[in-house]
N, C-alpha and C positions, 0 to 999 in steps of 0.2 A: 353536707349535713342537710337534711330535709326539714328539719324544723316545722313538723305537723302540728304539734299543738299549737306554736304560735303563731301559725297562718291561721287559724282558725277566732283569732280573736283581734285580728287589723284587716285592713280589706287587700291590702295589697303587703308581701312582703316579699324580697329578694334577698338571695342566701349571693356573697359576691366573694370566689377564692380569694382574692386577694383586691385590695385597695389602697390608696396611695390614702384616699383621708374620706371616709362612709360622708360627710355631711359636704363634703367638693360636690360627690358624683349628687347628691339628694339633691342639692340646688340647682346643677344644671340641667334634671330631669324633674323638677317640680312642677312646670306649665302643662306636663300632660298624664302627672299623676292626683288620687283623690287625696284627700284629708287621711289622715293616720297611716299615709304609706310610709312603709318600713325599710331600709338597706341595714343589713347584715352583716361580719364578714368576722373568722377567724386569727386574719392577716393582714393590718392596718400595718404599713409601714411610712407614712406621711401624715400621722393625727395628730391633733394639736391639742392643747390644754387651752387656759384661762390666763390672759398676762402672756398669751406670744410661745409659751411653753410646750416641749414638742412630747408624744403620747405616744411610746412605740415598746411592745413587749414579744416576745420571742411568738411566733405563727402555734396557734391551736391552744393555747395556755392563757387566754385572754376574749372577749367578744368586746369588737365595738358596733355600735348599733346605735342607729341615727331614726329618725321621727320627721316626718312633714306632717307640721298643722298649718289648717289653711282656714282659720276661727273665723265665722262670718257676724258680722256687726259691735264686734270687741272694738276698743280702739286700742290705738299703739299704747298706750300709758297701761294698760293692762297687760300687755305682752311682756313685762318684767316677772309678772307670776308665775309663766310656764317654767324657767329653770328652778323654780323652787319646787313645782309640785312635781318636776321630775327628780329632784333629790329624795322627796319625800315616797315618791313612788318605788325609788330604787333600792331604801333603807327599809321597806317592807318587804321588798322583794328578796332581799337578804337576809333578814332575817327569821326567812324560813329554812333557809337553807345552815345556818350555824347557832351554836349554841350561847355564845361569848354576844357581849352585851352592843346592838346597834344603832347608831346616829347620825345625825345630820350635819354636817360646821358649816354656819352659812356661806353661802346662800347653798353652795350643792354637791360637796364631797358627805361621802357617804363614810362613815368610818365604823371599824370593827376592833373595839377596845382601843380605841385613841388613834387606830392604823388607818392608811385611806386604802379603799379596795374599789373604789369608785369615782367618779367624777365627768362632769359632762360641760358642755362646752354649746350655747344657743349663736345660732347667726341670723338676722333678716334675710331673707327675700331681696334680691335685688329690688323690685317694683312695689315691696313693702307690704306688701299682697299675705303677708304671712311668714314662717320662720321652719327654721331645720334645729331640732332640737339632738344632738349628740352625743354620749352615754357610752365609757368606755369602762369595764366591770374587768377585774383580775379573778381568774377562775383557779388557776392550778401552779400559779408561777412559784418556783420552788424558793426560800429565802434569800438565796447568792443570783439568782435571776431580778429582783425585785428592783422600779429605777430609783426606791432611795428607801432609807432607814425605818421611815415613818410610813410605810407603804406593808399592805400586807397584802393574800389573796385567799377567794374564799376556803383552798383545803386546807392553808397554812391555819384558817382561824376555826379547823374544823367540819368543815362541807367533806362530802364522803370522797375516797381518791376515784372513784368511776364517777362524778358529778355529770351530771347531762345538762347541758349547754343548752338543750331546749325547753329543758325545765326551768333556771334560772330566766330567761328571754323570755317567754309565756307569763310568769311570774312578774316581770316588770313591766310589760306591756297592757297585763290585765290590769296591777295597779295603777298604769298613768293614764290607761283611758277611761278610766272610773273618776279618777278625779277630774280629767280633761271637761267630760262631758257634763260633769255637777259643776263645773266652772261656768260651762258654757250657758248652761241653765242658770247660774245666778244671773247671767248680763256679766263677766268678769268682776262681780263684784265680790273680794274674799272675806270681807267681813260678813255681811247679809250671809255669806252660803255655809260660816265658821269655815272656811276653809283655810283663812290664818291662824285661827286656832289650832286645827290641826298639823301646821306646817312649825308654829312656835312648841307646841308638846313634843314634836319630834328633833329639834332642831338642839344640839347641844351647846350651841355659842351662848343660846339666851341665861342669864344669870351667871357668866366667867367671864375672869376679865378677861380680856382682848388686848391684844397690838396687831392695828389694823394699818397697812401700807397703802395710803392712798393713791391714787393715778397719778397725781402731782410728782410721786415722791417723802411727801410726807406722812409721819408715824401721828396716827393717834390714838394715845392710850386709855383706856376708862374700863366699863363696866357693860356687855352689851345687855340690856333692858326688854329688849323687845323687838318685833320686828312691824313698820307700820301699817296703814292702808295700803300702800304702795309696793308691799313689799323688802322694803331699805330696813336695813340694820339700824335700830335707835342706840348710841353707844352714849352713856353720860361719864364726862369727864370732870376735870377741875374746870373745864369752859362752857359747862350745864352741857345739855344734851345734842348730838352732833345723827342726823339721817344718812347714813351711808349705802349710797345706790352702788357702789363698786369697792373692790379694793381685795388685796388680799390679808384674810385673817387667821390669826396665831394666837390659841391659846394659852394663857397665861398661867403658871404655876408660882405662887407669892406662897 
């Protein structure tokens, strides 16, 4: 795949046949790539999700596609904003491509009618220097391909059956370095820049309730409210309001 358009809007991007997981190979080539280089590849067969979770769908029917930012003068405590504003980048980027209604579930599955067709997956920098952001998108996977119930992909929700793979990638790339760079220009600040505004109007968890599985192990169930300065999920329960920096969440139908 040449992927013209979207070399044309990062500085560095590589197209890789195959890879065992696009944000392994990002990290251990980070010290002599720039800010917004790109790794590619139609055939992840070692990708990972969120929770240990492993991210692998049939070769050519799928793109997963990794990010090096390397944000100068942010501090760490702002570096929780980037997997948001790449959900939010990736549910615009989707929804040019289908016509059925698209969303955010925090912090950054991207969903098409309640299905996920997306999800990404941040790691540090060993030396802390910066992070590998990783974004695995379903392009064409047929419904008995799919790795679960709740999972769709873009032609099953409607994207046309020739979809071009460099139109979608161009299409997320252009929205997450738009927001990258208005991040970077507030100082990481997302209130100042409304750029939590913009990630709460997109984001479908805020006002349903929730059952959130925290890292512990434990369920906590309420109402998610909001999302804060920080980024964390505000959920209010019977035990007033609870910031949730992690966890995985399940929305609720009462």
């Amino acid at each position: 795949m040449e992927f013209r358009r979207s070399r044309t809007v990062v500085p560095v991007l590589e197209y890789l046949e195959e890879a065992g997981s696009t944000n392994d190979v990002l990290v251990a080539r980070a010290s002599a790539l720039p800010d917004l280089s790109v790794l590619v590849t139609a055939n992840q067969t070692g990708g990972r999700g969120r929770l240990g979770r492993v991210w692998v769908s049939p070769p050519g029917k799928a793109l997963a596609v990794s990010i090096l930012l390397k944000p100068v003068g942010l501090s760490l405590e702002s570096y929780g904003w980037f997997p948001l504003l790449a959900g939010l980048a990736m549910s615009r980027a989707v929804a040019g491509f289908v016509p059925a209604a698209v969303a955010v579930k925090w912090p950054n599955d991207v969903l098409v009618d309640g299905a996920k067709v997306s999800g990404t997956l941040s790691e540090l920098l060993p030396d802390l220097s910066g992070l590998v952001i990783g974004a695995g998108v379903n392009l064409s996977l047929d419904r008995d391909e799919l790795p679960t119930e709740t999972a769709t992909s873009l032609v099953l929700a409607g994207a046309p059956a020739d979809l071009d793979p460099d139109a979608v990638l161009a299409a997320y790339l252009t929205a997450f370095t738009g927001l990258y760079r208005e991040f970077l220009t507030a100082g990481g600040d997302a209130v100042a820049s409304s750029l939590r505004d913009e990630v709460v109007e997109g984001c479908h968890t805020v006002g349903r309730a929730v059952r959130v599985e925290l890292p512990g192990g434990a369920d906590l169930l309420g109402t998610a409210v909001g999302i804060d300065g920080s980024g964390r999920l505000i959920v209010e329960s019977d035990a007033g309001r609870t910031a949730v920096a992690a966890g995985d969440v399940t929305h609720l139908r009462y």
